[in-house]
N, C-alpha and C positions, 0 to 999 in steps of 0.2 A: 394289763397293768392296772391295779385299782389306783382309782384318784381322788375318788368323793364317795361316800355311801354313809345316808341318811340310817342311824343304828336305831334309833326308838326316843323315847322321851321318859325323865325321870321326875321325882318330885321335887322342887327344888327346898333347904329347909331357907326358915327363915332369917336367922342368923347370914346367911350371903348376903339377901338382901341388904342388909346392917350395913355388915362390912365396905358394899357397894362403892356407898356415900362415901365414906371417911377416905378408904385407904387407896386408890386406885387413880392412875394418870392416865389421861388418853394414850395408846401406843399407835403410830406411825408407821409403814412401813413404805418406802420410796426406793424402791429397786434394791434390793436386801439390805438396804441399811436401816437401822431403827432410829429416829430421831428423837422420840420421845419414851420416855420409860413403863415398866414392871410396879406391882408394889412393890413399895420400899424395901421391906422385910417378910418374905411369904410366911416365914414362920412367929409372926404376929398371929396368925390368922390360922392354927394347926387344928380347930376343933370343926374349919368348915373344909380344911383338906378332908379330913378324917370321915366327916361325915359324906360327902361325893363319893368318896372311893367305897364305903359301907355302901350305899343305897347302889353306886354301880355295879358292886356284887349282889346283891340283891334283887336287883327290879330289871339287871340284864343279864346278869351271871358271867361276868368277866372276869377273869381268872389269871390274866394273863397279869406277869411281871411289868413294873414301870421304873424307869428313867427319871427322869425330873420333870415336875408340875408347875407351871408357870399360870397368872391370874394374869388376863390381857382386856386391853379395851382396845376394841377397832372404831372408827369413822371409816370413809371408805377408802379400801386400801384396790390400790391398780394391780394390772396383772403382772405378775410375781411370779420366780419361784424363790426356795432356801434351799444354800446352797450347804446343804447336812450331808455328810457321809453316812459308813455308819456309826452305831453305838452303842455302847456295850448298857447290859438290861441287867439289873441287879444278879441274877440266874449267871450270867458270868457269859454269856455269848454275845456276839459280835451280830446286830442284824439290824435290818434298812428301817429307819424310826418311820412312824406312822404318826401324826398328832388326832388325838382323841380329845375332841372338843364336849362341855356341859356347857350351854348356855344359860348367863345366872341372870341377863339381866338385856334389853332392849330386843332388836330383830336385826334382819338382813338377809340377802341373798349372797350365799358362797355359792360361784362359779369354779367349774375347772371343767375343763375342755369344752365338749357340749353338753355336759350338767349342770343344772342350779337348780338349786334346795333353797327353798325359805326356811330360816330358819327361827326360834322364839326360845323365851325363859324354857327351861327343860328340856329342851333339844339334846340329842349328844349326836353328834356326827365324828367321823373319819375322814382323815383326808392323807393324800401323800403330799409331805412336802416340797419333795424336787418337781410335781408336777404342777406345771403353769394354773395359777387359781388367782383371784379375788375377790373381796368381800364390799359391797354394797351394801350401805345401812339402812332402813327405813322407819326407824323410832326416830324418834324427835332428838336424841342427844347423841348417844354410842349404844357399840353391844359388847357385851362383858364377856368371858368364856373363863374358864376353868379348862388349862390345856396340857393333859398329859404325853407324856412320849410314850411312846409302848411300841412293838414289834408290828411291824405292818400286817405282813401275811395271817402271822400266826391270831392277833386281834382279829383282824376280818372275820377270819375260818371260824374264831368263837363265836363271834357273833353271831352268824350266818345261821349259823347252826342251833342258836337259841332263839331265834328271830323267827 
């Protein structure tokens, strides 16, 4: 079963950084409940969606169909899972979500099983979410990500495969 795998590092633009500051709350997560929030409105901010998904077809060649893109900030969050069925991929199928992380902004170690990955600004990793993970911060404030849903399997296999 994949759980975590570090995919490569992208360039981040600088317009995220921008956004950073203004728009974004710490997010929380205490045994799947979220205490604290998302930005406010993601589609405030469509010109730094647009450009992540540009540059991650580009600099990794991912190709695959996405779900919904949520902007998060962690402190350090305990071990966890999300409790996600599955869900359907613009493509019109039914299959098990994977979260594709960019990291835009601080550090940390994400955990899941006996993996950990540090991770930094430009990192993009995978993770399954039904499997048991956590995130440890090590920047002085929080870490940001840029976290799209995508197809588990079929995202990996791209990757892999360009990697």
């Amino acid at each position: 079963m994949i759980k975590l795998v570090h995919i490569g590092k992208i360039a981040i633009p600088k317009v995220a950084s921008q956004m950073t500051r203004k728009a974004l709350m710490r997010r929380e997560i205490i045994q799947r409940q979220i205490s604290r929030g998302f930005v406010e409105d993601i589609n405030e901010v469509p010109e730094v969606r647009q450009e992540l998904a540009h540059r991650l077809r580009q600099e990794l060649k991912l190709k695959s169909d996405y779900s919904e893109v949520s902007f998060l900030c962690f402190g350090d969050v305990p071990e966890h899972d999300d409790d996600w069925g599955k869900v359907k991929i613009k493509a019109g199928h039914w299959v098990q979500p994977g979260f594709l992380h960019i990291v835009l902004k601080g550090s940390g170690y994400i955990r899941s099983g006996q993996k950990s990955i540090h991770v930094k600004r430009g990192d993009v990793f995978l993770h399954n979410p039904k499997a048991q993970h956590s995130f440890e911060k090590t920047s002085k404030d929080f870490c940001m990500t840029f976290c799209i849903t995508v197809p588990l399997t079929r995202a990996f296999n791209e990757m892999t495969k360009t990697n």
